[in-house]
Structures are given as C-alpha cells and as structure tokens.
C-alpha positions in Angstrom: 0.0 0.0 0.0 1.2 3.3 -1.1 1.2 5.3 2.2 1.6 8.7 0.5 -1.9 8.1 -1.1 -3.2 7.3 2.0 -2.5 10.3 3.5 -3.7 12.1 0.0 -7.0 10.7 0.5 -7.3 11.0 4.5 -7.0 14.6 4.0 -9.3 14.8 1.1 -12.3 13.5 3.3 -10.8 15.6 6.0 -11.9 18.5 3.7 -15.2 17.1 3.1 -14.0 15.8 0.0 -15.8 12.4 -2.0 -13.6 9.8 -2.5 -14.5 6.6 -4.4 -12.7 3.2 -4.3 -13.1 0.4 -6.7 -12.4 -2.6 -4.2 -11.6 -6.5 -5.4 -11.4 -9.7 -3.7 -8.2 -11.5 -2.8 -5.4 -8.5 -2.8 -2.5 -8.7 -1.1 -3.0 -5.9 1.2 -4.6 -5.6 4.4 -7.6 -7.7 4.5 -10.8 -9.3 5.8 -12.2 -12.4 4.9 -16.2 -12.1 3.8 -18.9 -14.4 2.0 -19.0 -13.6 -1.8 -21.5 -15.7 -3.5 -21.1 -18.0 -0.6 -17.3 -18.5 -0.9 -15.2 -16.5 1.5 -12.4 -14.3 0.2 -10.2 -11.6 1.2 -11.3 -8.2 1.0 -9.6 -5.0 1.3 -10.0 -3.0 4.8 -8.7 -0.2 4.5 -11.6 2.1 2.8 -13.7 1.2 5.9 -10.7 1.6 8.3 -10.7 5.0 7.1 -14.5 6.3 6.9 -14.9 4.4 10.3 -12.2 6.6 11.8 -13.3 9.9 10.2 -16.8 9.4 11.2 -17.7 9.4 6.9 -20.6 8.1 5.4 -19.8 5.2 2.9 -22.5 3.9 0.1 -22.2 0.9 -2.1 -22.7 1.5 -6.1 -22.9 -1.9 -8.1 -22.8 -1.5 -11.8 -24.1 -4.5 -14.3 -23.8 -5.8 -17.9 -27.5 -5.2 -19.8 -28.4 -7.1 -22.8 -28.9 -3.7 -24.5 -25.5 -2.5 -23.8 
C-alpha cells in the first residue's frame, strides 16, 4: 500500500472531499475475509478503516452488464 496516497486521500475526506474506491477480492493488502456468493475471500480494509475513523458516510454503487449494452 502506497502510504503517501493514503494520506492524499485521508485529508481529502478531511476536507469534506468524495472519495470513491473500486475494491476487489483476494489482494495482497490488508484484508478481511467475507462471503462472496457464498465463498469467503479476502477483501480489502482499509476504505472502511478510514470512513470508520473519520466518522464518513460510505455507500455501495454496483454496476451491471444489460443485454442492450
């Protein structure tokens, strides 16, 4: 983990800033093992570390394929 973009992003939400993460399964970063369709795998911590400590808001956003495009 690059700490110097940590800190970037820390004092972005410090400054009421948005910050959005794209987050995958099974990184070799700090981690914490959840169900994903049933089938536990590692997932990154450190977004919710973060909001958690700052007292931020976090929302989920999913995106899927349509048969239209």
């Amino acid at each position: 983990t690059d700490s110097g973009g940590a800190k970037a992003v820390l004092g972005h939400l410090k400054k009421g800033g948005l910050v959005a993460a794209v987050i995958d399964q099974d990184t070799r970063v700090d981690s914490v093992m959840v169900p994903f369709f049933g089938i536990p795998a590692k997932t990154p911590s450190a977004v919710v570390s973060m909001a958690l400590r700052l007292n931020v808001p976090i929302t989920t956003a999913f995106s899927a394929r349509r048969p239209d495009g």
